[in-house]
C-alpha positions as CSV (number, residue, x, y, z in Angstrom):
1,X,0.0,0.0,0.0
2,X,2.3,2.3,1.2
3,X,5.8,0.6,-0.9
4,X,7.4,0.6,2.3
5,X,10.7,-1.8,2.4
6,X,11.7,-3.6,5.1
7,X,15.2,-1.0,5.8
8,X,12.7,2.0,5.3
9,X,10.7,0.2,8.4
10,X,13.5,-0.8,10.6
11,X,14.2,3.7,10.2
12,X,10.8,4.1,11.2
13,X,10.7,1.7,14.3
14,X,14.6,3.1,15.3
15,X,13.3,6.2,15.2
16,X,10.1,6.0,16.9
17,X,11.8,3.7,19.7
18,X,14.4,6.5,20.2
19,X,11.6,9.3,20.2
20,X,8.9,7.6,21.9
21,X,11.0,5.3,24.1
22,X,10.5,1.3,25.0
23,X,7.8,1.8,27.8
24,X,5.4,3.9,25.7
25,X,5.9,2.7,22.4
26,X,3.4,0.0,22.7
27,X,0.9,2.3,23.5
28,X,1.8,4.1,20.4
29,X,2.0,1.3,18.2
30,X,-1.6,0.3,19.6
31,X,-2.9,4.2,19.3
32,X,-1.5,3.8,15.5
33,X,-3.4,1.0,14.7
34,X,-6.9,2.0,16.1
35,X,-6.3,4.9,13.7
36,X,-5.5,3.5,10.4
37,X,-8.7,1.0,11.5
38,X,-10.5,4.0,11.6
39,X,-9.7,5.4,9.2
40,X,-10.2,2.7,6.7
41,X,-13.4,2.2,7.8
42,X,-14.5,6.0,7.2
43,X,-13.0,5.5,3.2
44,X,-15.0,2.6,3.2
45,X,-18.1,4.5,4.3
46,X,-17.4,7.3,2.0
47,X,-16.8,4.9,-0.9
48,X,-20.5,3.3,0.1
49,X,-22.5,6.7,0.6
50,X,-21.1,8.1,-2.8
51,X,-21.6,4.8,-4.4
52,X,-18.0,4.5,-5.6
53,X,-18.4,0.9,-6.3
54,X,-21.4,1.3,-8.9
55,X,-19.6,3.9,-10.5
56,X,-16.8,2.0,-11.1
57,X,-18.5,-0.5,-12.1
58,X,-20.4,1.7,-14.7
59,X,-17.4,3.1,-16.0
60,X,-15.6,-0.3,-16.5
61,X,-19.0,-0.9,-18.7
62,X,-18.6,2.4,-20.7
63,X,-15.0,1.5,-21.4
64,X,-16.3,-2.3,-22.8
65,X,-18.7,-1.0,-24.8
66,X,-16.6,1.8,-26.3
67,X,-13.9,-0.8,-26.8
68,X,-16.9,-3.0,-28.3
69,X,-17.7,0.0,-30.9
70,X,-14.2,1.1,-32.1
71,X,-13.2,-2.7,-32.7
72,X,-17.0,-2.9,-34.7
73,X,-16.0,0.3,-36.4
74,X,-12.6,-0.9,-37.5
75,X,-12.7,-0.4,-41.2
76,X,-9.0,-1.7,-41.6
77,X,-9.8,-4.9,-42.9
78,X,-12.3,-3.3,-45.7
79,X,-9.8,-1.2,-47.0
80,X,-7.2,-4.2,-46.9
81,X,-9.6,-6.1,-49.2
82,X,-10.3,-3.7,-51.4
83,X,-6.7,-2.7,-51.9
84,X,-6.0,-6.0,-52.4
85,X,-8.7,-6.0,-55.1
86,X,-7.8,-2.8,-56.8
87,X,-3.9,-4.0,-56.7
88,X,-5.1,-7.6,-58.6
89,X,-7.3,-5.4,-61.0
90,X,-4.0,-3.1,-62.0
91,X,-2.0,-6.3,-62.4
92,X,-4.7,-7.7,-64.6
93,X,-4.7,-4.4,-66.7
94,X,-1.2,-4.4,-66.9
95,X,-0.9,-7.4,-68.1
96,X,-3.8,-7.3,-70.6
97,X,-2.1,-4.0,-72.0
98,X,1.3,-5.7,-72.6
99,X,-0.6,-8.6,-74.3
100,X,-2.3,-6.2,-76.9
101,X,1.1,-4.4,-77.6
């Protein structure tokens, strides 16, 4: 979540211990974690009231079907053939004008 490593969080605990000291730094490490609990659980109820889920999920549906349309759209393979076509038909002219000379 946070890309901590484990030397970045040996620093952090050296640091707190030093700051905080060894008889209170339970209490802190504790205090910590009732926070970050709380505070996860206030995103979560954000995310709920505002409906962040359905909206995400809406969006990863407007992304499908635009996907869905562009690869319907795709004329590539159209224009392919039919230079493919016009390329045999110039051969065949080509050729039909070198027969009549």
């Amino acid at each position: 979540m946070f890309n901590i490593g484990f030397a970045e969080l040996l620093l952090v605990l050296v640091i707190a211990y030093v700051i905080v000291g060894p008889k209170d730094l339970p209490k802190v490490a504790r205090w910590l974690g009732r926070m970050v609990k709380r505070a996860r659980q206030l995103i979560r109820e954000v995310k709920e009231e505002i409906g962040w889920n359905e909206l995400m999920d809406e969006t990863q549906d407007v992304r499908q079907d635009i996907n869905q349309t562009l690869k319907e759209a795709d004329v590539t393979s159209d224009l392919r053939d039919a230079a493919k076509q016009l390329n045999q038909n110039l051969n065949e002219a080509k050729k039909d004008t070198y027969k009549k000379d």
